[in-house]
C-alpha positions in Angstrom: 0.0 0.0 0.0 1.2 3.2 -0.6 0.4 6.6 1.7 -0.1 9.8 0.2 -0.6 13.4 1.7 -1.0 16.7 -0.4 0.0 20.3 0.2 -1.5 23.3 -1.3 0.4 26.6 -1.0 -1.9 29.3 -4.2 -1.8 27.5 -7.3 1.3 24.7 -6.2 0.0 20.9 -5.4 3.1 18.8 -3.4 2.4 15.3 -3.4 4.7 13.8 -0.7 4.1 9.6 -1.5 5.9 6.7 0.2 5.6 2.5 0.3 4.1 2.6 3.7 6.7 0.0 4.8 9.1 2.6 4.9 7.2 5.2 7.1 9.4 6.1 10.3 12.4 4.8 9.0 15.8 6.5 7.8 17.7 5.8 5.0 21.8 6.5 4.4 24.3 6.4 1.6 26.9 8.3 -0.8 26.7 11.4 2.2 22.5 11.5 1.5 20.2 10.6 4.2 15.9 10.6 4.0 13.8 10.0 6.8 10.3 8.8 5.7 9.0 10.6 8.6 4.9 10.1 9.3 4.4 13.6 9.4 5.5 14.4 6.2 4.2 11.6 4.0 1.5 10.0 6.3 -2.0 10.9 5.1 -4.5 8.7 3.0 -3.7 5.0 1.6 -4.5 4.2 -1.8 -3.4 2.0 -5.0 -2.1 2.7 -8.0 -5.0 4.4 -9.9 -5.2 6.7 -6.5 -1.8 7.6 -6.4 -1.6 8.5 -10.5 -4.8 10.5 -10.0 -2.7 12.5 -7.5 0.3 13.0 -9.4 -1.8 14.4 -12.2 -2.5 17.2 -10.8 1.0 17.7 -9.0 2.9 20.5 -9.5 5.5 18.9 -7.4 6.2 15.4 -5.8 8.6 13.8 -3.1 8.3 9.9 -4.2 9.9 7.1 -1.9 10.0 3.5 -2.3 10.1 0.9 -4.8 6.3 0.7 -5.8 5.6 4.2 -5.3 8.2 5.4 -7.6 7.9 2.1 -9.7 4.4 3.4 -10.7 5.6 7.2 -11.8 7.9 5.7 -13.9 5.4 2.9 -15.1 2.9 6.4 -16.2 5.5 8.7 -17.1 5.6 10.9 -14.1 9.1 10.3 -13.7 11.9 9.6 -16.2 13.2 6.5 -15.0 16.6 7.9 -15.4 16.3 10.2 -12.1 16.0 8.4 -9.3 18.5 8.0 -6.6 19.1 5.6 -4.1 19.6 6.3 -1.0 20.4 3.3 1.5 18.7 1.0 -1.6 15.7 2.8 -1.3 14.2 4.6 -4.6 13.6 8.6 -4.5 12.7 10.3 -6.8 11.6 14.4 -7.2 9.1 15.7 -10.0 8.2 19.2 -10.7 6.1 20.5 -13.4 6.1 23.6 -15.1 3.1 25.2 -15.9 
């Protein structure tokens, strides 16, 4: 399952996504560290089709985990060719310009 919580700020959508696996738990490597921290991503659960929904109207997105950013890159949200690893764990960033 994935968790998924959205911030507005004027015309700007964040969509802050994680595998909720990973919630509360810190990840290290290369001199990068990311805390999936429940504050931050914690909000509603949904699937795929939820999550994509989401991301369509994103203006930005903070993406963490292997299904989560497994399913931008499946729909084109995110060029599969940016995400980072961090501790083995897949992050990715997405902003849209509009």
């Amino acid at each position: 399952m994935i968790v998924v919580k959205a911030y507005r700020k004027g015309a700007e959508l964040l969509v802050a996504a994680a595998d909720e696996c990973l919630l509360g738990k810190t990840f290290k490597s290369d001199g990068l560290t990311i805390t999936v921290s429940e504050s931050f991503y914690k909000g509603e659960c949904c699937d795929e089709e939820g999550l994509v929904n989401r991301l369509q109207m994103a203006t930005m997105a903070n993406l963490v985990g292997e299904e989560t950013v497994g399913i931008a890159v499946k729909h084109g949200i995110v060029d599969g060719g940016c995400i980072i690893l961090i501790g083995g764990v897949p992050h990715a960033q997405m902003v849209r310009m509009i």
